[in-house]
C-alpha positions as CSV (number, residue, x, y, z in Angstrom):
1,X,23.3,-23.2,-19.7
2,X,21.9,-21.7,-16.5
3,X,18.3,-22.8,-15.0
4,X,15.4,-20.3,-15.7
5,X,12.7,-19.4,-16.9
6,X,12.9,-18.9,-20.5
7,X,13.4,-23.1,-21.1
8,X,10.8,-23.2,-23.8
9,X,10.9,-19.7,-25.4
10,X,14.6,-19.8,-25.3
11,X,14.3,-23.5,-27.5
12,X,11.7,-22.0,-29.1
13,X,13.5,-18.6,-30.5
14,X,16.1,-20.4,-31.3
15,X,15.7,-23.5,-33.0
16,X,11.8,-25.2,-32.4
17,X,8.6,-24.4,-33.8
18,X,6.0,-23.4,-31.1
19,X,3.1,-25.4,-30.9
20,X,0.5,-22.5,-30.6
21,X,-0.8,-23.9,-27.4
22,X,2.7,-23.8,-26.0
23,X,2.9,-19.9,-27.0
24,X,-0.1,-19.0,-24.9
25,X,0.5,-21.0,-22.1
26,X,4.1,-19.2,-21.8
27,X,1.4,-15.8,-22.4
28,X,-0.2,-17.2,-19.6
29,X,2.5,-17.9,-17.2
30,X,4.0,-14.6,-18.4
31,X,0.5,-12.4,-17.4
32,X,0.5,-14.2,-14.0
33,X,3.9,-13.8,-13.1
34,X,3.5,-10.1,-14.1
35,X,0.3,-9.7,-12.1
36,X,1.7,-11.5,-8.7
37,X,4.7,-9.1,-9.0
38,X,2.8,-6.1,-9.8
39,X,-0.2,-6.9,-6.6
40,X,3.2,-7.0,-4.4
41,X,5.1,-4.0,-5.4
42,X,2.7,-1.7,-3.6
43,X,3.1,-4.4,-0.2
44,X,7.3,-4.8,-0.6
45,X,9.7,-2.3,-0.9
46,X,12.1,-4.0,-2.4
47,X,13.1,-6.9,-5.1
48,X,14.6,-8.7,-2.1
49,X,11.4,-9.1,-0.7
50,X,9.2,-10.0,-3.8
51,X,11.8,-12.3,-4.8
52,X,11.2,-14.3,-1.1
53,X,7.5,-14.9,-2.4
54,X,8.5,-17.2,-5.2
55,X,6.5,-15.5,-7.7
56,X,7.7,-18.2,-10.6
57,X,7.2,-21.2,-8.4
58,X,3.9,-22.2,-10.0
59,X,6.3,-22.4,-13.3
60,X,9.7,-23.5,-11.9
61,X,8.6,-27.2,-12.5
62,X,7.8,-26.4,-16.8
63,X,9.7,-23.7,-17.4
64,X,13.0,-23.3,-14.6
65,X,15.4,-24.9,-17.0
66,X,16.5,-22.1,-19.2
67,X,18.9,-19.5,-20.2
68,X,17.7,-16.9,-17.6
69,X,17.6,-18.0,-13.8
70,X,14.3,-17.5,-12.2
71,X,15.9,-14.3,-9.7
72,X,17.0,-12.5,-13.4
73,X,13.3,-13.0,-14.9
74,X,12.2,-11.5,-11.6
75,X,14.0,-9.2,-11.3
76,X,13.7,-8.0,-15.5
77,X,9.8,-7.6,-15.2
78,X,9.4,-6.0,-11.8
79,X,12.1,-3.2,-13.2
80,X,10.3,-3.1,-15.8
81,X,6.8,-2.8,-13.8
82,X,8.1,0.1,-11.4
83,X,10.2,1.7,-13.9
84,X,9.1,5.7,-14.3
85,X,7.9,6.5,-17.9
């Protein structure tokens, strides 16, 4: 198993109960990371760059042990933030 974000989630989807303060600090985590890439979108031009700022490295220490490596989760949500609907 690669090292990621999705430590806890991953554990919890699969075979743990989540402890509901568990749930919303991964909320939490999630809204921040979402908001740091979304604030440097409009200053980077590319996923290159964002990913230089460490956007996950106030989580790597709780939750950089998962399924997804920290560049993938980065790299989902701000595709998903700049993504035309």
């Amino acid at each position: 198993m690669g090292e990621g974000i999705f430590a806890t989630l991953g554990c919890s989807v699969m075979n743990c109960i989540v402890k509901k303060t568990e749930l919303i600090a991964w909320r939490d985590m999630l809204v921040d990371v979402i908001e740091h890439i979304r604030s440097l979108s409009g200053k980077y031009d590319s996923l290159e760059n964002i990913l230089e700022t460490g956007p996950t490295a106030a989580y790597d220490e709780q939750y950089g042990k998962g399924m997804l490596m920290n560049k993938q989760f980065v790299a989902m949500l701000y595709h998903e933030i700049n993504r035309d609907w």
